[in-house]
N, C-alpha and C positions, 0 to 999 in steps of 0.2 A: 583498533582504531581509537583516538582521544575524541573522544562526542559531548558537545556541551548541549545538556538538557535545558532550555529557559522555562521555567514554573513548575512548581511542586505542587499541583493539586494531585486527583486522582490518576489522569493520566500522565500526568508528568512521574509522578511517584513510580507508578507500573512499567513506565519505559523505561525510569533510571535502575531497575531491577533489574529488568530484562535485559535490555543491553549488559548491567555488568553481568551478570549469570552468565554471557556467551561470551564474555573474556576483555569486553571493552575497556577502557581507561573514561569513566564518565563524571564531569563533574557536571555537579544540579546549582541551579541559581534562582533564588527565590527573595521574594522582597523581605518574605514573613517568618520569619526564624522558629515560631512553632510548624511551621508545614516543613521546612527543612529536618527538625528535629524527628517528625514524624515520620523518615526513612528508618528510622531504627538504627540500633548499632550493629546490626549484623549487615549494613550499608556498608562496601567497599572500596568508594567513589569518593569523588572532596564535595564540597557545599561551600558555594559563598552568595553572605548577604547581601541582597541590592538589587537595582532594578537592571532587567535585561537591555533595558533603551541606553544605558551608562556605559558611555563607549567604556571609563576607566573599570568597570563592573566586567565589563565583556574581554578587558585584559586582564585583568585578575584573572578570570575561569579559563585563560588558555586559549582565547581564540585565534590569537597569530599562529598558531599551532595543530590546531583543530583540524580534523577529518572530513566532520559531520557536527551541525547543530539544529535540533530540533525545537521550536518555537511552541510551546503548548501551553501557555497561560489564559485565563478566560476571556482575553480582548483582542478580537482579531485583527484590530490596528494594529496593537504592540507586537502582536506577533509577526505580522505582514514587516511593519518596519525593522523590528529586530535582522527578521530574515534578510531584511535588502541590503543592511547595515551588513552582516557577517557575508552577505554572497559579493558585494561589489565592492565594498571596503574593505576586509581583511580575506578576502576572496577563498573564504570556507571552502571545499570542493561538493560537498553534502549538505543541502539546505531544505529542511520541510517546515512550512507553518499551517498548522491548526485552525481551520476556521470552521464557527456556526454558522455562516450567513452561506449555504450554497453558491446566491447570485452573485459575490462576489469572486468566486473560482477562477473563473474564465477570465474577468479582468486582472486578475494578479498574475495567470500566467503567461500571459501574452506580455507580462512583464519581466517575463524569462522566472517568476519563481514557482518551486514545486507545493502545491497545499494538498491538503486532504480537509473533505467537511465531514465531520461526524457526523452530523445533521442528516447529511445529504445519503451519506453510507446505511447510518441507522435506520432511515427509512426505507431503504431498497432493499436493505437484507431481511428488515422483517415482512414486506412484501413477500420477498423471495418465498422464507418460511413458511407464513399464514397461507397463501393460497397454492394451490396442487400443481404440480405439472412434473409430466414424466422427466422433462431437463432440469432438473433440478442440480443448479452448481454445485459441486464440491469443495470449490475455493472461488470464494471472490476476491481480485485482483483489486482494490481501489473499490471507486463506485460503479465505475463503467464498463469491467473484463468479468466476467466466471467462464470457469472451468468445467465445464458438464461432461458427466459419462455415460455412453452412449454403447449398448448393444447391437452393432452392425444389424439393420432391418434385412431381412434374406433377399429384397429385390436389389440391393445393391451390391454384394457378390459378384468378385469379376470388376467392380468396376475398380477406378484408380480416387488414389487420395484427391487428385487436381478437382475429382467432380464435387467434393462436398468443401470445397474454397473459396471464397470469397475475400480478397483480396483488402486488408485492413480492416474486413468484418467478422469472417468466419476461418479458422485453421484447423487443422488435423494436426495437433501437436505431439501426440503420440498414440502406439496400438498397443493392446497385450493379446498375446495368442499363445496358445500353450504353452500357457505360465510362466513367459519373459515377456517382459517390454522394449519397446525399440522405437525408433525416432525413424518414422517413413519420409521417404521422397514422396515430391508431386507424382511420380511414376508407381509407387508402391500398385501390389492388386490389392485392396479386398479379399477379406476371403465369411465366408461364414462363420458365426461364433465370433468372429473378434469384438472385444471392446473397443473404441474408437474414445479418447480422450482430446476435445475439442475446447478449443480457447476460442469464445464468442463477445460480442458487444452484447449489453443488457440491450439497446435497442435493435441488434438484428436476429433477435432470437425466434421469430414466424419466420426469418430469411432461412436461417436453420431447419426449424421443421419442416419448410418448402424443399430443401434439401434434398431431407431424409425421406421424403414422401408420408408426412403424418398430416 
């Protein structure tokens, strides 16, 4: 994929690595020509100077062209706009912008664009962390989806996947049972011993342990 990176701070830096290390085509764009320089020369990707808001900046880096562009500079305006500019204008197919401010999540995407807040993630994951619980996610999805693994409790045995569902809340994404994993239907049984791998909302997760019977 050709993905254009907008800002070279820290995590602009870490995702124009990352991306190229899994094989992308990525160019970075940054206003500041020492933060560009600081990808290093072992950088596989292009770099051009200038602001991400400059339509003729955002045609230099290939956006008529573009895959994906990711917005990650420290100003969640420029970002927002960048993003709206590549998704409606040069109709990018892949658009994320970066925002601190949480509250404003909801209003950007109800404007059809995709964000993520660090903010908003940072503080739920270290919740997660710091305090106990036996659901403890494996992969957090965003701010809103973890993935928790789950030792079949032996009163539900017999029963089927449909019972521990909840419909855009709670899923039964996958089981491992003697040492294969498989993607069950709503019909699967249960059986003892299985791990159950469940994709839940951070807010329905008492839905969950109401579930399970904890």
């Amino acid at each position: 994929m050709r993905i254009i990176v907008i800002g070279c701070g820290r995590m602009g830096a870490g995702l124009a690595h990352a991306l190229s290390r899994r094989g992308h085509e990525v160019t970075v764009v940054d206003r500041d020509p020492a933060a560009l320089a600081a990808l290093g020369a072992g950088f596989a990707g292009r770099i051009v100077v200038g602001y991400g808001l400059d339509r003729d900046v955002l045609l230099q880096a290939g956006v008529g062209r573009a895959d994906g562009l990711a917005a990650v500079t420290s100003s969640d305006e420029a970002n927002v706009v960048t993003a709206r500019v590549a998704r409606q204008f040069f109709r990018v197919p892949r658009v994320v912008a970066r925002l601190y401010d949480p509250r404003k999540a909801e209003i950007y995407r109800r404007l059809g664009l995709q964000t993520i807040s660090t903010t908003e993630w940072g503080v739920n994951r270290i919740a997660e962390l710091i305090s106990y619980s036996w659901l403890d996610p494996i992969v957090s999805l965003g701010s809103s989806v973890d993935i928790v693994d789950v030792e079949l409790p032996p009163a539900l045995a017999g029963r089927t996947v449909a019972s521990l569902t909840v419909p855009g809340e709670v899923h039964l994404v996958a089981v491992s049972r003697g040492g294969s994993c498989f993607l069950p239907t709503q019909g699967t049984i249960l059986q003892a011993g299985d791990l159950v791998h469940i994709a839940v909302l951070t807010t329905s997760t008492e839905q969950l342990k109401a579930l399970l019977g904890v």
